[in-house]
N, C-alpha and C positions, 0 to 999 in steps of 0.2 A: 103783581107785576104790572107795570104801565103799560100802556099801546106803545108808546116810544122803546120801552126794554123789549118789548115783541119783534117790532119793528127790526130792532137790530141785532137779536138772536134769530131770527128764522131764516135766514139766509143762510147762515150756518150752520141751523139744525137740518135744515132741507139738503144741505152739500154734504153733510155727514149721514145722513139717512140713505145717502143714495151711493154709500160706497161700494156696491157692487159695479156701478162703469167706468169708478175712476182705480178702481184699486188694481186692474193689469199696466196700465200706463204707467202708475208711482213704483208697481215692483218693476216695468223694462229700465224708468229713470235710475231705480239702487240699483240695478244688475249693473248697466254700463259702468257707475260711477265704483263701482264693486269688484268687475274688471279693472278700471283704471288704475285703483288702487291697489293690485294685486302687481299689475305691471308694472308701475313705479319701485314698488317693493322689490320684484326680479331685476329690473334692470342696476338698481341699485346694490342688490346683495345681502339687502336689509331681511334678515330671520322671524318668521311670523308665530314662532313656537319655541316658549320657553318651559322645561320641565325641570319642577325645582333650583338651583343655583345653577346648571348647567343649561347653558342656551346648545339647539339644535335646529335644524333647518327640518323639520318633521312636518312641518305645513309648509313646502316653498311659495315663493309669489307666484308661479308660473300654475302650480296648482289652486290661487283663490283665483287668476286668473282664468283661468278654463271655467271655473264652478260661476263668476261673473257671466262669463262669456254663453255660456249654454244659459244662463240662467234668463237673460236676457234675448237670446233667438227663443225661449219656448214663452215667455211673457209677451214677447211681440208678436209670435202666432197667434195669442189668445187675444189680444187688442185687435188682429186681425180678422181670428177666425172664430173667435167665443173661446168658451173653455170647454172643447171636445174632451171627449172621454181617454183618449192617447196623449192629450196635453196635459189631462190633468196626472195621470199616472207620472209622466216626463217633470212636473210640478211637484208633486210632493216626494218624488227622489231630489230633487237638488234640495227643497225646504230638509230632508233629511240630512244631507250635506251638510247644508248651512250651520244646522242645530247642533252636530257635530263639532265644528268646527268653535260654535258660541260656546261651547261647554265650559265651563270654570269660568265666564263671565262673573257670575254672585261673587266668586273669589277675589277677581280683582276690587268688584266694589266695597265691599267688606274692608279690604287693606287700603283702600283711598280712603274710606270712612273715617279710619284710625291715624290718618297721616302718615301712611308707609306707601313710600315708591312701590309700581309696580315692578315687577323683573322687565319687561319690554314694553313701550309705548306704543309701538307698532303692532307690537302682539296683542293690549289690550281692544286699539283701535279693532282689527282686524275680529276678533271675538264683539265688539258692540257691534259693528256693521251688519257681519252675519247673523245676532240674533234678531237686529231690524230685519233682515233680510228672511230669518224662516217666518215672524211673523206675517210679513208682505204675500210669500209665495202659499201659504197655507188659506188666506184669507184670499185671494187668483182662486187656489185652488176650489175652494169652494164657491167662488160669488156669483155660479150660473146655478145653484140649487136652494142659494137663500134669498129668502126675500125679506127687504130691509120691510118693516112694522112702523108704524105711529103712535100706538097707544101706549102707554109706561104702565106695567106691570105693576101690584101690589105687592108693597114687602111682604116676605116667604121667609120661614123657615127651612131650614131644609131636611129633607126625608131621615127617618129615624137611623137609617143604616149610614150616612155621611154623617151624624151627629155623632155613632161611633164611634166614625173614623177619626175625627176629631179630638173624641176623647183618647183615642190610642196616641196620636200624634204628640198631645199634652203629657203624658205617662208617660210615653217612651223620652222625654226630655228631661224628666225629675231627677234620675241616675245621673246622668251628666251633668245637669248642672250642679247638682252635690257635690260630683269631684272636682270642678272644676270650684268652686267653694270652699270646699276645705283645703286646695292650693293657696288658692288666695287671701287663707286665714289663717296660712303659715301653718296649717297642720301637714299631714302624711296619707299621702294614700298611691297604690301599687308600689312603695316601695321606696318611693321620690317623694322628696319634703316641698314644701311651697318657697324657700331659698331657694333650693334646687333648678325646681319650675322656672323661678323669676331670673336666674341666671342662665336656662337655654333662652328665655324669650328674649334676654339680651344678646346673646349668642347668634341667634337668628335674625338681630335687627330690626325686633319689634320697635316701634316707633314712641316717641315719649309720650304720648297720649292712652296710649294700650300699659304704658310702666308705670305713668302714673294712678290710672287706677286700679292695677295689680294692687300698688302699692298703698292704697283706699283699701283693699280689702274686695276689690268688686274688678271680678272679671270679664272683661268686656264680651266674650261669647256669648255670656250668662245672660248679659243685659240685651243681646241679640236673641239671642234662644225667646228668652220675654215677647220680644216685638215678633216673633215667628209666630208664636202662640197667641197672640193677640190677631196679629193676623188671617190664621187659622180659623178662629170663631169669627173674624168680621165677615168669612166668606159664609158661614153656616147662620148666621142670626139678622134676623132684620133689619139691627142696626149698622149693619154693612151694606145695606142699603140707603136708608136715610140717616142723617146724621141724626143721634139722639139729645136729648136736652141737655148732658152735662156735656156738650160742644162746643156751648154759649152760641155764638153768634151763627151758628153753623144750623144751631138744631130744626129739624123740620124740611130743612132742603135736602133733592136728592142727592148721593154719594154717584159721583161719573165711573161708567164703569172701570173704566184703563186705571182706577186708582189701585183698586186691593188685586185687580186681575195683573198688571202690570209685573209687582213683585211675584206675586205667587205664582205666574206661567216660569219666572224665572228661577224662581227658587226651587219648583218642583223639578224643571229641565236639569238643573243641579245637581240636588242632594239624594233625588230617588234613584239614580241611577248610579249617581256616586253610591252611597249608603247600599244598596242592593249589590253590587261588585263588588263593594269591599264588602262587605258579610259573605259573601262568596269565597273571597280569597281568605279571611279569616279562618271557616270552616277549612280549607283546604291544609293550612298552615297548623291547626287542631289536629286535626286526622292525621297530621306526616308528610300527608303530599304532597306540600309545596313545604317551602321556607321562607322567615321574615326575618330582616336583622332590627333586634334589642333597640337600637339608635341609642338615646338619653338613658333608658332605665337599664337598671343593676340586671334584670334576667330577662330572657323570652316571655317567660311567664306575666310577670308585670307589664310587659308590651302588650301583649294577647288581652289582659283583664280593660286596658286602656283604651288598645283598639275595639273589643267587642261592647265595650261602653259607647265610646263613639260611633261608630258606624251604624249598632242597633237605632242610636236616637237618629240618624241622617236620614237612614231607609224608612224606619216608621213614620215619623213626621214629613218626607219626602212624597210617600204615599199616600198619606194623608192627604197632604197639600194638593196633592193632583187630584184628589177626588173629589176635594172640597171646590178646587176651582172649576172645574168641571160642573159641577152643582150649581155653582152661583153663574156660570157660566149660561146654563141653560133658565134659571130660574128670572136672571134681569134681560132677558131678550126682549128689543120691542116687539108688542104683539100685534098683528094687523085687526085693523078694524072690521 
């Protein structure tokens, strides 16, 4: 690197190393503009919650408004007053809220992926703000106990019990995408043919880019599930730290961390919790105590085999993910000199 490339990264590096004074200020700027946006929504009547085909007013405006509004008096006490011990508890209930609120973000992106409309624009916007938003107030929360580093850390392995987890997360995905494979190859499985299949995805309004490689033979979850699991191990292997030689131009320099942490904070906020409640509810619906309705397939039974397909690989792999990012988490920290 030249003196002149120096020259004009370390300005940079120095204002990002130092995000512990500026980062209650950036979350009081999201809260107001987070209010704002909550208020427009109310005054306007615009629904920030849409479940399945049916739209509901289950997040009002008036509700992101409040979670704005406090969220920015407890950010501007901490700009004010540091990040007290009563601020930061006040901090990581609304970052809770927040998180809340972003839940099914992955979902929407997934479906913009494919070229399918979301169900609400406002609802999407409203779930991306929020998860900027927990990440803002979590990163407040902590920035009176960490201290930003200068050194860059040597690529790491990570510890033999998250290589595990890793391997479970990869395992629990081979079932699913099997079935989700053999739909797509126009065979049978629970009960329902890959015709079948490709006539609810039409039904549901899958978009042409998701029909046409149905109709390849290649199901696009499948091809996601992939990029999970690649993901998965870039958080457990060194070269999710450095980019490795078959990168080409890439190889040899470090991987920033917001790259593999970015998805994977969002994917695990996701699918571990998704995947953990529904294996919950599953179990429930097993045992008698609750009930599920059949939808597309010929019996319950076939439902049940489908759903406990699905959900097992969300929760495993979901937990995974958390563990692993968590891992890589701790392991790329800059280390003080």
């Amino acid at each position: 690197m030249t003196s002149a490339e120096r020259t004009t990264k370390a300005p940079w590096s120095a204002w990002w190393q130092r995000w512990p004074r500026w980062v209650a200020r950036a979350t009081t700027l999201w809260a107001v503009l987070y209010a704002g946006f909550g208020l427009a929504c109310a005054m306007s009547g615009t629904r920030l919650l849409h479940h399945g085909g049916e739209s509901g007013a289950l997040v009002p405006g008036w509700a992101v408004a409040s979670v704005g509004g406090l969220a920015a008096l407890v950010s501007g006490a901490v700009v004010r007053y540091g990040p007290r011990p009563a601020l930061r508890v006040l901090l990581w209930l609304v970052c809770a809220l927040a998180g809340i609120t972003a839940f099914s973000l992955l979902m929407d992106v997934i479906t913009l992926m494919f070229g399918q409309g979301v169900d609400s624009g406002a609802s999407a916007a409203n779930k991306a703000l929020a998860a900027v938003g927990a990440v803002l107030l979590a990163a407040t929360a902590r920035s009176g106990r960490l201290f930003a580093g200068t050194a860059v850390r040597a690529p790491s392995t990570a510890p033999r019990l998250v290589r595990l987890a890793a391997w479970a997360g990869t395992v629990a995905f081979v079932p699913y995408a099997a079935m989700k494979m053999v739909w797509a190859l126009g065979g049978t499985f629970a009960g329902i043919t890959g015709e079948e299949m490709l006539a609810v995805s039409e039904r549901n309004g899958a978009s042409g880019i998701f029909l046409t490689l149905e109709s390849w033979g290649l199901d696009p979850t499948v091809l996601l599930a992939v990029l999970g699991v690649f993901l998965l191990w870039g958080l457990v292997r060194p070269w999710g730290q450095v980019f490795p030689r078959w990168t080409l131009f890439l190889r040899g320099r470090r991987v920033p961390r917001w790259l593999p942490l970015a998805p994977a904070l969002l994917g695990a906020a996701t699918l571990a919790p998704y995947g953990v409640v529904g294996v919950g509810y599953l179990a429930l619906v097993t045992s008698g105590a609750a009930t599920m309705r059949r939808g597309d397939f010929h019996s319950l039974g076939d439902a049940l085999l489908v759903g406990w397909v699905g959900m097992t690989a969300f929760a495993v792999y979901g937990i995974a993910l958390t563990i692993a990012a968590r891992s890589y988490w701790l392991r790329t920290r800059p280390a003080c000199r």
